[in-house]
C-alpha positions as CSV (number, residue, x, y, z in Angstrom):
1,X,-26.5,110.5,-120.6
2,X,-23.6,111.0,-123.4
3,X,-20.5,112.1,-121.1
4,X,-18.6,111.7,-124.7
5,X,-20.2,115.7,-125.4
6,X,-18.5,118.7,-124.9
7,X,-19.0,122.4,-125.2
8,X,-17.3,125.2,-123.7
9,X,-20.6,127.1,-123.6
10,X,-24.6,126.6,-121.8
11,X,-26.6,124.5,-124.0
12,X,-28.2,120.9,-124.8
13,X,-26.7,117.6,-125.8
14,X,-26.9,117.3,-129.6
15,X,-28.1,113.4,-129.0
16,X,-30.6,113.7,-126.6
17,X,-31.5,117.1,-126.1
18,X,-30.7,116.9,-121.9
19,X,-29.3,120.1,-120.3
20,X,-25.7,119.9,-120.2
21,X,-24.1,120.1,-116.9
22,X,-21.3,122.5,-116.2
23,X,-17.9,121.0,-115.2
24,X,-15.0,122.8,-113.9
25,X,-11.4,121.7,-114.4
26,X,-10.3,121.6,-110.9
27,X,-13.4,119.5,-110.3
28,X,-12.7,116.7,-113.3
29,X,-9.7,116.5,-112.4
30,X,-10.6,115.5,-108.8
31,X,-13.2,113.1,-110.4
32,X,-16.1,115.4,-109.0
33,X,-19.7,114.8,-110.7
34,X,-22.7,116.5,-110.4
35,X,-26.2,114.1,-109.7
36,X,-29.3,116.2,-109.3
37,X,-32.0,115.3,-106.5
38,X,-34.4,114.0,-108.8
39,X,-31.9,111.9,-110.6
40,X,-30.4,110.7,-107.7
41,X,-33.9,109.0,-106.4
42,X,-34.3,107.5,-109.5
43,X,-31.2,105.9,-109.1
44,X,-31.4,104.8,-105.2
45,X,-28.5,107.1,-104.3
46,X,-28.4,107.7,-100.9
47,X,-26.0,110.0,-98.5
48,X,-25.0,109.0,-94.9
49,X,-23.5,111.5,-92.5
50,X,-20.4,110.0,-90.7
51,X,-20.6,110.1,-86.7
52,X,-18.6,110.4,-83.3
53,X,-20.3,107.8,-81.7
54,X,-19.5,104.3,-79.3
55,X,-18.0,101.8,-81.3
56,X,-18.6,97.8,-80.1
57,X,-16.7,95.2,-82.0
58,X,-17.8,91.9,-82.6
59,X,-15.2,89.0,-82.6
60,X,-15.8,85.4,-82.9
61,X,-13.5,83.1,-82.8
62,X,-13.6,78.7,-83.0
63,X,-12.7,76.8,-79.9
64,X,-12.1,73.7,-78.0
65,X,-12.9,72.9,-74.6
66,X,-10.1,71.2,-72.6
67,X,-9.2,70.0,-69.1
68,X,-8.5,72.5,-66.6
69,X,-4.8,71.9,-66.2
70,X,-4.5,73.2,-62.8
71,X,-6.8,70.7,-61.7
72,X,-5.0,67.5,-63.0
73,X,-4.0,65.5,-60.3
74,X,-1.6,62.4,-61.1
75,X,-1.2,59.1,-59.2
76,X,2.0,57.5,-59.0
77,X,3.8,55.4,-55.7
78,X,7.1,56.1,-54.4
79,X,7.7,52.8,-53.8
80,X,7.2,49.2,-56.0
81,X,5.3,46.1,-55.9
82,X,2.6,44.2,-57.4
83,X,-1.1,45.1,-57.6
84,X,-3.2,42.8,-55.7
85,X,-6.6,44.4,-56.4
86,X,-7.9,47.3,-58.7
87,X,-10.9,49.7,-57.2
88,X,-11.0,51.1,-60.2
89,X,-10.0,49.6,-63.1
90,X,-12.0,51.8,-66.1
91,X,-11.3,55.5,-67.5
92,X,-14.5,57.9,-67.0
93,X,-15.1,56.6,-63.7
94,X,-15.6,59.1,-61.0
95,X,-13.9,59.1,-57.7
96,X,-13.9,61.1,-54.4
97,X,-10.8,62.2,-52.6
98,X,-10.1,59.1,-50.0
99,X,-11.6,56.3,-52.2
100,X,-9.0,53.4,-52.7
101,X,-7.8,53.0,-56.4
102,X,-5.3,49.8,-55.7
103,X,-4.2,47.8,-52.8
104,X,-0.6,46.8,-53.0
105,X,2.1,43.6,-52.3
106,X,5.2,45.2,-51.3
107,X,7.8,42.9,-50.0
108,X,9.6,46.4,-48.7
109,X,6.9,47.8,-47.4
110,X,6.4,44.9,-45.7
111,X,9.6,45.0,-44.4
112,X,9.3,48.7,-43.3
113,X,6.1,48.0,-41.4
114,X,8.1,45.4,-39.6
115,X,10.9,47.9,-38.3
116,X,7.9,50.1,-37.3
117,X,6.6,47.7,-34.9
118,X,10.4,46.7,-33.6
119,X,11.5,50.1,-33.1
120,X,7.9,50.6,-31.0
121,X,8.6,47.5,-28.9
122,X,12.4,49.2,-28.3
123,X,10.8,52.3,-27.6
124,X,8.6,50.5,-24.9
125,X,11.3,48.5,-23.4
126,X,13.3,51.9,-23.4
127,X,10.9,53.7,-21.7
128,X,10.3,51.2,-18.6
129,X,14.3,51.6,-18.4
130,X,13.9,55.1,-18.0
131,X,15.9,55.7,-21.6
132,X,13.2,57.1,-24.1
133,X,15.1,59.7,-26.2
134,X,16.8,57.0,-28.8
135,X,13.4,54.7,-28.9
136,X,11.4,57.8,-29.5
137,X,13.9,59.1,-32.7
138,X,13.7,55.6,-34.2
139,X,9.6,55.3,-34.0
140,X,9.3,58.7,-35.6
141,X,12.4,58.0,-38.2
142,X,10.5,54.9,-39.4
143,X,7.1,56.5,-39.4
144,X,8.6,59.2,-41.5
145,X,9.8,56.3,-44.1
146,X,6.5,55.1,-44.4
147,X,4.5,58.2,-44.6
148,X,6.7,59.3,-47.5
149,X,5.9,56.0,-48.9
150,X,2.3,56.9,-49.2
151,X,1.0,54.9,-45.8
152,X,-1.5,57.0,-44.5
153,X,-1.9,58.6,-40.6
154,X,-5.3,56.0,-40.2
155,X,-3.4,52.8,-41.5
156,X,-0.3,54.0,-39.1
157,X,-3.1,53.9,-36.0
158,X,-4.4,50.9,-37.7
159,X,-0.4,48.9,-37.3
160,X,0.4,50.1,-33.9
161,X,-3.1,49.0,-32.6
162,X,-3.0,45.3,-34.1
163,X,0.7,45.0,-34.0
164,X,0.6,43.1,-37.2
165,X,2.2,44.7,-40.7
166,X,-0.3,44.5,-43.8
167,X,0.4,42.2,-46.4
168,X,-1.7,44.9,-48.4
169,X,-1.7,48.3,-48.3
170,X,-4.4,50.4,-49.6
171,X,-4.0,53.6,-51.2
172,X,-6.3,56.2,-52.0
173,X,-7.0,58.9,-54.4
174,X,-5.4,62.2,-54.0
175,X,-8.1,64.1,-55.6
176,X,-12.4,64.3,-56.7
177,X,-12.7,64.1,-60.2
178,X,-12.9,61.4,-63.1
179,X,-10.4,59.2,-64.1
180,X,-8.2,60.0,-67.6
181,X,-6.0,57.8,-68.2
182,X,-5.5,54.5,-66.3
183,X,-1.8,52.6,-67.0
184,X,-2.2,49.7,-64.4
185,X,-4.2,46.6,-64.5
186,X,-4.7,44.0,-61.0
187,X,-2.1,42.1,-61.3
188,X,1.1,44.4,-62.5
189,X,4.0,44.7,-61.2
190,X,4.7,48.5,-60.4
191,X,7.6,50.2,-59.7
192,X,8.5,53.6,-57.7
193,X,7.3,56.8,-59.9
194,X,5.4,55.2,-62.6
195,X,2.0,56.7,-63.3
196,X,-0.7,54.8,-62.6
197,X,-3.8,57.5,-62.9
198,X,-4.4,60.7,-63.8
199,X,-7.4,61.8,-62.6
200,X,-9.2,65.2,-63.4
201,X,-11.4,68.0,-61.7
202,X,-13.8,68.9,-64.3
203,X,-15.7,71.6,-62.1
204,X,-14.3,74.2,-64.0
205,X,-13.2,73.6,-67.5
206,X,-11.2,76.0,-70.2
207,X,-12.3,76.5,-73.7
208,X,-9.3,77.6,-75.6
209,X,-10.4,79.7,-78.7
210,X,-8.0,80.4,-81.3
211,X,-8.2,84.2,-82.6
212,X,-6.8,85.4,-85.7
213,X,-3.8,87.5,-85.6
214,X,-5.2,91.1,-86.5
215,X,-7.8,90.8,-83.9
216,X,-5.2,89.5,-81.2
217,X,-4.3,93.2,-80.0
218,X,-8.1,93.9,-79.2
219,X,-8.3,91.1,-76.5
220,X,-7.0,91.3,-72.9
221,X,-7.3,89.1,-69.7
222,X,-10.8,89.7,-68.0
223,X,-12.2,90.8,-71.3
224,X,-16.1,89.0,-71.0
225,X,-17.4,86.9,-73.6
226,X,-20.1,84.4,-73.9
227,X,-19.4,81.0,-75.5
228,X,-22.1,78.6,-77.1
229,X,-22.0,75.0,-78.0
230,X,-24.1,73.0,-80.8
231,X,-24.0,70.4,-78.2
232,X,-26.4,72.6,-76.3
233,X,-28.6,74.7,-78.4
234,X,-29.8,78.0,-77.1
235,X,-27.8,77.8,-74.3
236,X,-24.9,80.5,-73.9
237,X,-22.2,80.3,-71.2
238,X,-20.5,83.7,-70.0
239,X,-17.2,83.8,-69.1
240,X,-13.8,85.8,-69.0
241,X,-10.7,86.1,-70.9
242,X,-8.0,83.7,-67.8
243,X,-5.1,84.1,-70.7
244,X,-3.9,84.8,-73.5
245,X,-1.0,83.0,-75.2
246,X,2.2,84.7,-75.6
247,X,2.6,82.9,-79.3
248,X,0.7,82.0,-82.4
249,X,0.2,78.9,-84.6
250,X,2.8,79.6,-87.4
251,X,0.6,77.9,-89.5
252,X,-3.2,78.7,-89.0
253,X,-1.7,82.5,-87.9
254,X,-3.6,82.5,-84.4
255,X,-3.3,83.1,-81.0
256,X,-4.6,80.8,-78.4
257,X,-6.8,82.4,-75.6
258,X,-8.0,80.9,-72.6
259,X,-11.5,81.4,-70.7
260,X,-12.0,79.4,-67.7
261,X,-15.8,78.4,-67.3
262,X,-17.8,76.7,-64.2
263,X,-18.8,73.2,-64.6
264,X,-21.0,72.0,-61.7
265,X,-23.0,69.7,-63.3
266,X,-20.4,68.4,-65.8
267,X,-22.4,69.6,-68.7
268,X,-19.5,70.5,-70.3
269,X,-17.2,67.7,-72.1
270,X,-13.2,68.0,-72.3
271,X,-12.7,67.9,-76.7
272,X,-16.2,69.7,-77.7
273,X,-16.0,72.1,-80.2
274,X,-17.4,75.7,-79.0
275,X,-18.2,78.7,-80.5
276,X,-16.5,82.0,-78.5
277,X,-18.1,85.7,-78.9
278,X,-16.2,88.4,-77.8
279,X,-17.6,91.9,-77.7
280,X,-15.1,94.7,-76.8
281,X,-15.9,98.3,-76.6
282,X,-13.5,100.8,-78.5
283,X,-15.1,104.0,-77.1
284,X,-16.2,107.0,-79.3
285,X,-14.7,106.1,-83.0
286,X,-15.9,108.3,-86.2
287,X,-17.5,105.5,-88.4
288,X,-20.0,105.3,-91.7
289,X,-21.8,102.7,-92.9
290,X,-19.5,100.0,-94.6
291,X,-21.8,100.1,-98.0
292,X,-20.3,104.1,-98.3
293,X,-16.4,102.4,-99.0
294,X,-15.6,101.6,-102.1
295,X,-12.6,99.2,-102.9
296,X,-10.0,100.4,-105.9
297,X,-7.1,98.4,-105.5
298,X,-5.2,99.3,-102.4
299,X,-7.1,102.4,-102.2
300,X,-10.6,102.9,-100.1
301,X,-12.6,105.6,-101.7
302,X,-15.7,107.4,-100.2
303,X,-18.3,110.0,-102.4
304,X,-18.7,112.8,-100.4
305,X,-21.6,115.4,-100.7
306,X,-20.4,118.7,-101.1
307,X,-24.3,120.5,-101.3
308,X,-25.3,121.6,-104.9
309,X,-25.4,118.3,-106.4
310,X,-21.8,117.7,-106.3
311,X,-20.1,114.4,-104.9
312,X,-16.3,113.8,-104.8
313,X,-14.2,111.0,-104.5
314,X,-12.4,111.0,-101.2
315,X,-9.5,108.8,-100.1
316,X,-9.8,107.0,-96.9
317,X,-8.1,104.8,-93.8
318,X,-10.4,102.6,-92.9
319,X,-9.9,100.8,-88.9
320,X,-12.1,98.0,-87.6
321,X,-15.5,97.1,-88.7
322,X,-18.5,96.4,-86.2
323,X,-21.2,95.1,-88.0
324,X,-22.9,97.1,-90.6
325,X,-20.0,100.4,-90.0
326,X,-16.2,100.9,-90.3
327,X,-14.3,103.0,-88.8
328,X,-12.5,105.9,-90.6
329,X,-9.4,106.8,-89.0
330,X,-8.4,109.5,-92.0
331,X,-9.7,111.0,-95.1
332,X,-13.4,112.5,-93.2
333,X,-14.6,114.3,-90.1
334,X,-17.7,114.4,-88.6
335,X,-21.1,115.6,-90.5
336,X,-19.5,114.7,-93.4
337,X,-22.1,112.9,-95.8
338,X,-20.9,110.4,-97.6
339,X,-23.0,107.9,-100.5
340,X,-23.9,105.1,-98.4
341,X,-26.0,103.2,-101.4
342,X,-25.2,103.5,-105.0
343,X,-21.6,104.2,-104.8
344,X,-20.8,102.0,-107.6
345,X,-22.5,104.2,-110.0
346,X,-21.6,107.0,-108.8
347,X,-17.6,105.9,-108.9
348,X,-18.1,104.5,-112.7
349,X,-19.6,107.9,-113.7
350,X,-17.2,109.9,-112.0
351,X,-14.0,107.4,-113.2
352,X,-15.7,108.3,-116.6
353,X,-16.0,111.9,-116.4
354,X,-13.1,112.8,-114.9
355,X,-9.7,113.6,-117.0
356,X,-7.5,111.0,-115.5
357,X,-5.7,113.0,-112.9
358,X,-7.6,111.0,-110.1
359,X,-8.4,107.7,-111.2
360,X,-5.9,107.2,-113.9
361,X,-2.4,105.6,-113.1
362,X,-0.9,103.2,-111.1
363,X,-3.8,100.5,-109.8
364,X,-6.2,102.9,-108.6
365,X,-8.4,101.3,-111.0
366,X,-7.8,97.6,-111.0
């Protein structure tokens, strides 16, 4: 009750008349105190013994779901001209692979169609003359043009059987999905390699989480997790690490990882905000409960029980935490019992008890 008494023999405190407790030198100078059973329930201090046991760590991170970029399909013509009619002619509409986005005026296409047909004709008249070889290399020389020009195999078929070049050509969408971005309106005059479309698969879509910096190293591609969307409440989404980013965000300090999820009915919305879980296993780790540490400046400190009343400060290295325990990767070994609840009072009696040697100097204290 009065730490400020001292005697160098047995007897009671002149103030309250308690038993004085004996103290050796070796064991105030290691901050050791001395807190019977009975005074030690009155005071709620309880002792945990540290284990060897699985340790499963809990990471969540914020994150962002975004088009699948392996699925992005662009629409653009190698050739110019002016838009004669828009199929589709709003973003967010779907379309199938084969549906017609534009038709197109092409004076060169035009053109092209027309040396099509001529070099057929020659081909004809060279066959009946028993000379095929040349007609044959200029048909297939100008279908080549126009297939490269985006003129399908059907509206080839189409020419030679009416013998007649299209004013306008129709083309079609390279991909399913729903439309992005749209740059063209009816009308427009186009030229060769603008983009007109980009259209998107959104059957599978990424969420991109971004992970702080310490708890990069833990994650690894095919790592599972489960993601979870206010969007959709109670409904989780498992899924597996595709990627992780080879760089961080200088400023926010993380790393971007990727996880690919499936997205048959479209539920899920390129730009909503997710919620990512990650739950890796670190094996057998020695760990305590996190109430045992206490925090002294740059120094973690644990009590430990050494039987007979006695509990001394022990310096520790503390590693990742999983819920309510930390790992200890120095300072303790298994069996070791440790204060789990009422450190705090036990590290202000023993800071005032001991002579200094421990806790005095340097910031082991602040």
């Amino acid at each position: 009750m009065h730490p400020q008494i001292h005697l160098d023999h047995p007897g009671t405190c002149p103030i309250c008349a308690m038993p004085l407790v004996p103290v050796l030198r070796d064991e105030q100078a290691a901050g050791v105190i001395r807190v019977d059973e009975h005074r030690r329930a009155q005071l709620g201090i309880r002792t945990t013994a540290a284990i060897d046991a699985p340790l499963e760590l809990t990471i969540r991170a914020e994150g962002r779901l975004v088009v699948d970029e392996t699925r992005l399909h662009d629409v653009t013509l190698k050739i110019g001209g002016y838009v004669s009619h828009l199929a589709v002619n709003a973003t967010g509409q779907r379309v199938a692979r084969g549906d017609v986005l534009l038709t197109l005026e092409s004076p060169e296409l035009y053109a092209a169609q027309q040396d099509y047909l001529i070099a057929r004709k020659a081909r004809d008249a060279a066959h009946a003359a028993g000379e095929s070889a040349h007609g044959d290399a200029l048909v297939r020389a100008s279908e080549a043009r126009l297939a490269r020009w985006g003129v399908s195999d059907d509206q080839l078929r189409a020419l030679a059987e009416t013998n007649q070049p299209l004013e306008r050509v129709a083309f079609r969408s390279p991909a399913t999905g729903v439309v992005l971005e749209k740059a063209v309106v009816a009308g427009d005059a186009i030229t060769a390699g603008q983009r007109l479309f980009r259209i998107a698969d959104l059957d599978e879509i990424w969420v991109e989480a971004d992970v702080h910096e310490a708890d990069l190293a833990r994650i690894a591609k095919g790592d599972a997790v489960t993601v979870t969307l206010t969007y959709l409440p109670g409904r989780t989404f498992p899924g597996k690490v595709a990627f992780v980013y080879p760089y961080l965000d200088p400023t926010s300090r993380t790393g971007r990882v990727r996880i690919a999820l499936g997205n048959q009915h479209h539920e899920l919305k390129p730009d909503m905000f997710a919620t990512v879980t990650f739950v890796v296993q670190l094996g057998h780790r020695l760990q305590i409960p996190s109430s045992a540490v206490v925090y002294t400046g740059p120094r973690r400190l644990v009590f430990v029980d050494l039987g007979d009343g006695r509990l001394r400060p022990q310096e520790v290295t503390i590693g990742a935490r999983s819920g309510d325990f930390v790992e200890i990767l120095s300072g303790l070994s298994a069996g070791d019992a440790v204060v789990s609840a009422g450190n705090f009072l036990v590290a202000a009696e023993s800071r005032i008890r001991s002579t200094g040697t421990f806790w005095g100097g340097g910031s082991a204290g602040q």
